[in-house]
C-alpha positions as CSV (number, residue, x, y, z in Angstrom):
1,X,0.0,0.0,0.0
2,X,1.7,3.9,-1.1
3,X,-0.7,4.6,1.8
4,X,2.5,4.1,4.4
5,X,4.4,6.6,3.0
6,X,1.9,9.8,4.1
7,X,1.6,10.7,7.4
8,X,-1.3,11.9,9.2
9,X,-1.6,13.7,12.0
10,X,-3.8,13.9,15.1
11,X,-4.8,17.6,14.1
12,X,-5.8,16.1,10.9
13,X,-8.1,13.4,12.5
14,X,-9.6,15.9,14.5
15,X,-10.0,18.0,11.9
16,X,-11.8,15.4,9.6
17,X,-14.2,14.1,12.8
18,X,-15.1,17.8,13.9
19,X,-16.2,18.4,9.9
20,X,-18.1,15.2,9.6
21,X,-19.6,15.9,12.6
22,X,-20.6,19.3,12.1
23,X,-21.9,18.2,8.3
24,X,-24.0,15.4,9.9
25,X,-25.4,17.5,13.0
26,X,-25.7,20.9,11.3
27,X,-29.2,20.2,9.0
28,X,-30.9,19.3,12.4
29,X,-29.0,22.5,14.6
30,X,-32.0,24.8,14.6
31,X,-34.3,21.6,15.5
32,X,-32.4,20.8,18.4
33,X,-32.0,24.7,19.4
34,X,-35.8,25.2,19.4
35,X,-36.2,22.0,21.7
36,X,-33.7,23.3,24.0
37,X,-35.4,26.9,24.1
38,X,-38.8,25.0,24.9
39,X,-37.8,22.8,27.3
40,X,-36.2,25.3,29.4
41,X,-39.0,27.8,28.6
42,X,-36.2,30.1,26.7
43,X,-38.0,32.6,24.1
C-alpha cells in the first residue's frame, strides 16, 4: 500500500471528525435549538 508513505496527524483526524460531525449534525441544529429553548422555557 503507497498509503504508508503519508503521514497523518492527530490535528488532521480531529480535523476530519469535527467536519463530519458538524456536516452530519448541522441540518438538524435549529431543531435541536428550538427544543432546547422549549424545554427550558427560553423565548
Amino acid at each position: 500500500f503507497p498509503w504508508k508513505e503519508i503521514t497523518v496527524l492527530p490535528v488532521q483526524w480531529h480535523a476530519l471528525a469535527l467536519g463530519l460531525f458538524a456536516s452530519s449534525i448541522a441540518p438538524f441544529g435549529g431543531f435541536f435549538a428550538s427544543g432546547f429553548k422549549r424545554a427550558f422555557k427560553i423565548k
